[in-house]
C-alpha positions in Angstrom: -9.7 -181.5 -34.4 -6.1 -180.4 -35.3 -4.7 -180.7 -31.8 -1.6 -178.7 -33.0 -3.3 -175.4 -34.2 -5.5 -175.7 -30.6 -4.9 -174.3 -27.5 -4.0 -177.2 -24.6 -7.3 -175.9 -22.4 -9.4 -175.4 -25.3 -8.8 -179.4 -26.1 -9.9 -180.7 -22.5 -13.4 -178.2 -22.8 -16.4 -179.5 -22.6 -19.1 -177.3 -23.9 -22.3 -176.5 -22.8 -25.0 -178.0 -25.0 -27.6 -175.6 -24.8 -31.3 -176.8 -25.6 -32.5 -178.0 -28.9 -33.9 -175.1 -31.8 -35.1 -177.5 -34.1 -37.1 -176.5 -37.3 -40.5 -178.4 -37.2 -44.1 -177.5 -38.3 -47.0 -177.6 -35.7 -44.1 -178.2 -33.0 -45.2 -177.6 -29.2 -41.4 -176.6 -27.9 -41.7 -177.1 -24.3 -37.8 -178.2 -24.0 -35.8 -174.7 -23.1 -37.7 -172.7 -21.0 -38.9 -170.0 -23.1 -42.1 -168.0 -22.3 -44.5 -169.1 -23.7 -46.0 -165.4 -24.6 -45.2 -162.7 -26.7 -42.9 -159.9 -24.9 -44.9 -156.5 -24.1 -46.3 -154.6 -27.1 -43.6 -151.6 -26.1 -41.1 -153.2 -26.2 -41.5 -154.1 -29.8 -42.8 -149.9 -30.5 -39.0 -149.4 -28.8 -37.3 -151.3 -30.7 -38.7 -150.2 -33.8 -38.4 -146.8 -33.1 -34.4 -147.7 -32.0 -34.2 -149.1 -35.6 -35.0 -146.2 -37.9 -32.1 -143.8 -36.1 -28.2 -143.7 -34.9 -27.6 -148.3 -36.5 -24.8 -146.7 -38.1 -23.2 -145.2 -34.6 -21.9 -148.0 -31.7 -24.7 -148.6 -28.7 -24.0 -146.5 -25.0 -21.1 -149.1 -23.6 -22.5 -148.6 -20.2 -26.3 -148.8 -21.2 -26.9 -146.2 -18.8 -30.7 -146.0 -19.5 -30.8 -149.5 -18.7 -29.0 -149.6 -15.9 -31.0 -146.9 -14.7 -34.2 -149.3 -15.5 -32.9 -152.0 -13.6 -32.3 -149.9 -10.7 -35.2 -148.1 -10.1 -36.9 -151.4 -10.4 -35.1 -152.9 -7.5 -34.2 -149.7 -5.7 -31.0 -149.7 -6.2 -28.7 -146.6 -7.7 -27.3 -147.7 -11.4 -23.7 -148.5 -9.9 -24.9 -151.4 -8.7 -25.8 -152.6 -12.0 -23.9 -154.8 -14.6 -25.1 -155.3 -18.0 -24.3 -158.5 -20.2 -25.2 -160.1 -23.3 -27.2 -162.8 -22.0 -27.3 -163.9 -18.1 -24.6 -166.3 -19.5 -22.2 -163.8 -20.4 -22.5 -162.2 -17.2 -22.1 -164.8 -15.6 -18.7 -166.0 -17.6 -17.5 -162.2 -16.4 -18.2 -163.5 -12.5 -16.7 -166.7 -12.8 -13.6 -164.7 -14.3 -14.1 -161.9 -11.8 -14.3 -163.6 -8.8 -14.0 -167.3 -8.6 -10.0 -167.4 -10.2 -8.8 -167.5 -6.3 -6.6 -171.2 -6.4 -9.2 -173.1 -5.2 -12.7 -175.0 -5.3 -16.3 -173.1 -5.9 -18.7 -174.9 -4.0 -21.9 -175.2 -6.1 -24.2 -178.1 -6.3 -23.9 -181.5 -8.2 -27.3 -181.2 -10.0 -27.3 -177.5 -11.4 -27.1 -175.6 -14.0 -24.3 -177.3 -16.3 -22.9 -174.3 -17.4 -20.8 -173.3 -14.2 -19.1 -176.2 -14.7 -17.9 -175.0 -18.2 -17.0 -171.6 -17.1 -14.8 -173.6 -14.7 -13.4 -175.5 -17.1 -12.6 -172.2 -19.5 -10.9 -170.6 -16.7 -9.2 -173.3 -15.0 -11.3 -173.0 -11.5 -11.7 -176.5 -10.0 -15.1 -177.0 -9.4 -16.3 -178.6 -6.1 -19.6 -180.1 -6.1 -22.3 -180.2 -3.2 -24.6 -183.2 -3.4 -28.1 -182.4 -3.5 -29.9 -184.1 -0.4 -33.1 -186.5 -0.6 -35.7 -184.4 -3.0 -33.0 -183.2 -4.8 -32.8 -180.4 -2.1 -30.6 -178.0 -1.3 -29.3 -177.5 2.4 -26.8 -175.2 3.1 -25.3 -176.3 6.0 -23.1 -178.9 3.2 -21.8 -175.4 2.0 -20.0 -174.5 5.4 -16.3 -174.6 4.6 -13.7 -171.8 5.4 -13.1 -168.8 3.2 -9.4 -170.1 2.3 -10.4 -173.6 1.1 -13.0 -172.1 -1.5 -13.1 -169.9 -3.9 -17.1 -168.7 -3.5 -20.7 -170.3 -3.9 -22.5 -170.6 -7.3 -26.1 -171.3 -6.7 -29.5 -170.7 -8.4 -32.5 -170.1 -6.8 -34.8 -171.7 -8.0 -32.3 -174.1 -8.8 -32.1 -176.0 -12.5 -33.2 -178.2 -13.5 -35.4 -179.1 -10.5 -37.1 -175.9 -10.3 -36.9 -175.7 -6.1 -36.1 -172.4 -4.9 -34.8 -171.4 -1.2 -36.0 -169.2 1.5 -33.8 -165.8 1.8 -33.1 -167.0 5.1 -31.1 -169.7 3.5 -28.8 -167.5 1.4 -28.0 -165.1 4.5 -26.7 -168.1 5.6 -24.5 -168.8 2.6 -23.4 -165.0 2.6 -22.4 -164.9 6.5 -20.6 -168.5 6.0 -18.5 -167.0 3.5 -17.9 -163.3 4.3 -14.7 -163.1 2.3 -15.8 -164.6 -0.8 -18.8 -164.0 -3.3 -21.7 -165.5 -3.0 -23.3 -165.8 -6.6 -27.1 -166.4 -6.7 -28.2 -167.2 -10.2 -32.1 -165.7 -10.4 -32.8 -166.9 -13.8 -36.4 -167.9 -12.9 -36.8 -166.2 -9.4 -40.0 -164.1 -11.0 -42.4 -167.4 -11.2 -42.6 -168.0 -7.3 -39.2 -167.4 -6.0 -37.7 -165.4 -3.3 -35.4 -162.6 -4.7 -31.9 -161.9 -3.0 -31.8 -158.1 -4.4 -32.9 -156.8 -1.1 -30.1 -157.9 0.8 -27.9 -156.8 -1.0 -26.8 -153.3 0.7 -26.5 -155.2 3.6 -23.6 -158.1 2.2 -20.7 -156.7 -0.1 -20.1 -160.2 -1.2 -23.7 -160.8 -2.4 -23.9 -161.0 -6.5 -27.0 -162.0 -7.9 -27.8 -162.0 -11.8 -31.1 -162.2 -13.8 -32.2 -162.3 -17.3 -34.8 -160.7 -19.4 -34.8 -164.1 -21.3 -37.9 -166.0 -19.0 -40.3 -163.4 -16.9 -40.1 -160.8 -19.6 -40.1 -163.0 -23.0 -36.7 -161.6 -24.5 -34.9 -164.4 -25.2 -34.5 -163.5 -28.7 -32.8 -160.2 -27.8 -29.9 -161.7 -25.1 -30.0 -159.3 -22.1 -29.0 -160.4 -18.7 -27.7 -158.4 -15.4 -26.1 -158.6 -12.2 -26.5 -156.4 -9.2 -23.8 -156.2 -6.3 -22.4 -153.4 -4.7 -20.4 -151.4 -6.5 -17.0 -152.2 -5.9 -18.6 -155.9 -7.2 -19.9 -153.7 -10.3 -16.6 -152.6 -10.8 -14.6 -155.3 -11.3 -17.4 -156.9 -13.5 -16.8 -153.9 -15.7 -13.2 -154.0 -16.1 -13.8 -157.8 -17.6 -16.2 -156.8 -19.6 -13.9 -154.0 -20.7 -11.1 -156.1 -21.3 -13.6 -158.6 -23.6 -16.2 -156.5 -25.3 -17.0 -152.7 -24.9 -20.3 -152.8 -26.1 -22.2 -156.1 -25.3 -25.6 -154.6 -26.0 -26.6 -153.4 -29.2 -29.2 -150.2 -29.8 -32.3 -152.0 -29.9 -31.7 -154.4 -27.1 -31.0 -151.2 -25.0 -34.3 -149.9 -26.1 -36.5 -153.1 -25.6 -34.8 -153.7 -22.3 -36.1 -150.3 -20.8 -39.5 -150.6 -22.0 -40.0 -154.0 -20.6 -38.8 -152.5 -17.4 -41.5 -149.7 -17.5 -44.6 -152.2 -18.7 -44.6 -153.6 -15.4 -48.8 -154.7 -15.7 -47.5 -156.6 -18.9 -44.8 -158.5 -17.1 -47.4 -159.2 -14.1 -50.4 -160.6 -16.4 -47.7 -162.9 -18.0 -45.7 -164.7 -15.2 -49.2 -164.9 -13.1 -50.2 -166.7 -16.3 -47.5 -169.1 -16.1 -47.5 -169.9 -12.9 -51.7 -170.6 -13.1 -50.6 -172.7 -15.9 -47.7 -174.4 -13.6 -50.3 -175.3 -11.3 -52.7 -177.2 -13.7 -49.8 -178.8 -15.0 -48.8 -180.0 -12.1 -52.0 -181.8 -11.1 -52.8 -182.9 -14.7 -48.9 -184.7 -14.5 -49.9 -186.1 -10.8 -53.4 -187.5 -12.1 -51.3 -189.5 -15.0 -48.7 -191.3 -12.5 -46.2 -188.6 -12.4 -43.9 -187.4 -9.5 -43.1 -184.0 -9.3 -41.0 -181.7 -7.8 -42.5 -178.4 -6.3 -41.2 -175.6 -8.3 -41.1 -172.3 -8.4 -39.6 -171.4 -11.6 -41.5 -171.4 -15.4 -41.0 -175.4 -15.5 -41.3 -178.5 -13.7 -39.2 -181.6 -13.1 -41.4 -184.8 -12.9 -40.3 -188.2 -13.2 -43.0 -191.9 -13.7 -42.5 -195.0 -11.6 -43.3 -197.3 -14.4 -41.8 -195.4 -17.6 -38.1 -194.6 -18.7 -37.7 -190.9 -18.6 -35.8 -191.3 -22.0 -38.5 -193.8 -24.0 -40.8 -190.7 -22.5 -38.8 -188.1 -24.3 -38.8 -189.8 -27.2 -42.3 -190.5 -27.8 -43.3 -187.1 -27.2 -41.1 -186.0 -29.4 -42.3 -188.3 -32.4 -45.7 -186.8 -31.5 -44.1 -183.1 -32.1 -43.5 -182.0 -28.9 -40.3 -181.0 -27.1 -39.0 -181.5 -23.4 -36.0 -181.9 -22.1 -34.2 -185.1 -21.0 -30.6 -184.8 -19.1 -28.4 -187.9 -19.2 -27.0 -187.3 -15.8 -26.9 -189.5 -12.9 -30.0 -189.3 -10.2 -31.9 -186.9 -13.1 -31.7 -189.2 -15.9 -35.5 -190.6 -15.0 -36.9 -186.8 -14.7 -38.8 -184.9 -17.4 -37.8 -181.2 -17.7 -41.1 -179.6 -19.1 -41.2 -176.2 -19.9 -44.9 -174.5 -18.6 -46.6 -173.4 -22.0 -49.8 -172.1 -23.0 -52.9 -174.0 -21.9 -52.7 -175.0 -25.2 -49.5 -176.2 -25.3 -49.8 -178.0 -22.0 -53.1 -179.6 -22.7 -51.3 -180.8 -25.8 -48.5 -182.3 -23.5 -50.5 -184.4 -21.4 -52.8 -185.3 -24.6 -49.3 -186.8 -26.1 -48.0 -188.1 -22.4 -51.5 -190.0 -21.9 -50.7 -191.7 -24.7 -47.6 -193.3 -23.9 -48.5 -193.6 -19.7 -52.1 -195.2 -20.5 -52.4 -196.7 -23.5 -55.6 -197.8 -23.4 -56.8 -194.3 -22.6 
């Protein structure tokens, strides 16, 4: 790098490195969380029918339709709903939104690594929360006053472990911090998880944000959301105003809304995954493995007797993909991504081989 030409804050960034695309025949991709099945047949019709009229004019910049979608699903009124390219982007809009206050954001030390990027963009110093015992989140580490933070970033299920919290728990964070936001990342809420959305008239510091990426198979079309009330919504629209007008394009609109109104699609799927979760689980348990209980489309596991590592690696040279973080207390867990039977018979075919051997 040409430290001259650059920015000073752009040369202390560390970015986020998301998961790995790679371009392999006959691969079993279990390594970024995908779902592992197609998104609902409509949603495809939608987008089709998006493409052949009006490419030429810009998309709504409010995506009212959508909005609209994503309110009647949660029973909420479509001010209460932000729009974003990606759950990523809306949540670099939060961070900028709300967290810029001159002081920490709680979150916790084994997350998603991404808040600590957005803190690092926007010059928020980031406090971390040390998971407890079970890499377990308890919330009474998060009691501070509302003058010494700047809010709470958590998500529920949490990443990479896959745990999720009771709602009881985040009322908790919300009344500890009246005065600041509380942010609850839902990324994977749909496979088990409790969602916050309902308490949401009842705290104006509550933001939650979810993606269409996981539970309805559209991670290929980048559509994520937050709801809050409205004077949240507001001020999450006047960054996004001040960055990019039009986030969504036509067809995402389009495929958004109708995988909003194929709700039987969207239930046969996740229940899928999580049946799949479960025989996962106990297949991993009968080869040696320890893992967490999840409620998300993954599980974290970890083996006594083998590098987690040395694991990744020889799956990988038998064509299949997990993820390994290099992070202290994680580095000996296993992030596997819940696939097809298929794909997760394959899995424990290939771990079998490198846990026993003589199998």
């Amino acid at each position: 790098m040409n430290a001259q030409f650059i920015s000073p804050i752009v040369q202390r960034l560390v970015p986020y490195v998301p998961g790995e695309q790679p371009k392999m025949a006959n691969l079993v991709k279990l390594n970024t969380n995908e779902n592992p099945y197609p998104p609902s047949p409509r949603v495809v019709a939608a987008i089709q029918q998006a493409a052949q009229h009006g490419l030429q004019l810009y998309p709504d910049p409010d995506g009212s339709t959508l909005r609209q979608a994503v309110a009647r699903h949660f029973q909420l009124s479509a001010e209460q709903v932000f729009l974003g390219n990606g759950s990523d982007e809306v949540l670099a809009h939060a961070f900028f939104a709300f967290f810029q206050q001159g002081c920490p954001l709680l979150m916790p030390d084994i997350s998603y690594s991404f808040y600590k990027v957005y803190c690092g963009l926007y010059s928020i110093a980031a406090r971390t929360v040390p998971l407890r015992e079970g890499l377990r989140l308890n919330v009474s580490d998060y009691a501070a006053s509302d003058q010494a933070v700047a809010g709470v970033v958590v998500a529920n299920p949490n990443a990479p472990t896959g745990i999720g919290l009771p709602l009881a728990d985040i009322e908790t964070l919300l009344q500890m911090h009246p005065n600041r936001v509380v942010l609850i990342d839902e990324a994977y809420v749909d496979f088990g998880g409790q969602t916050a959305m309902t308490l949401i008239n009842r705290y104006p510091n509550l933001l939650v944000s979810h993606t269409l990426s996981k539970s309805r198979s559209l991670a290929g079309l980048r559509i994520g959301y937050a709801c809050g009330q409205a004077h949240l919504i507001e001020a999450l629209n006047r960054v996004k105003n001040s960055f990019n007008s039009y986030p969504l394009d036509r067809l995402a609109l389009a495929g958004g809304v109708a995988a909003f109104e194929d709700h039987a699609h969207f239930e046969q799927t996740r229940q899928a995954v999580m049946g799949s979760r479960e025989g996962l689980v106990l297949a991993l348990e009968d080869l040696g493995f320890k893992v967490l209980p999840s409620q998300a489309n993954f599980v974290f596991a970890r083996h006594p007797d083998h590098e987690g590592a040395a694991l990744a690696d020889g799956l990988r040279a038998q064509g299949v993909l997990v993820r390994h973080f290099k992070q202290a207390r994680i580095d000996q867990y296993l992030r596997i991504s819940v696939g097809t039977p298929g794909q997760c018979d394959a899995l424990v075919t290939a771990l079998t081989k490198l846990v026993s051997p003589a199998a």
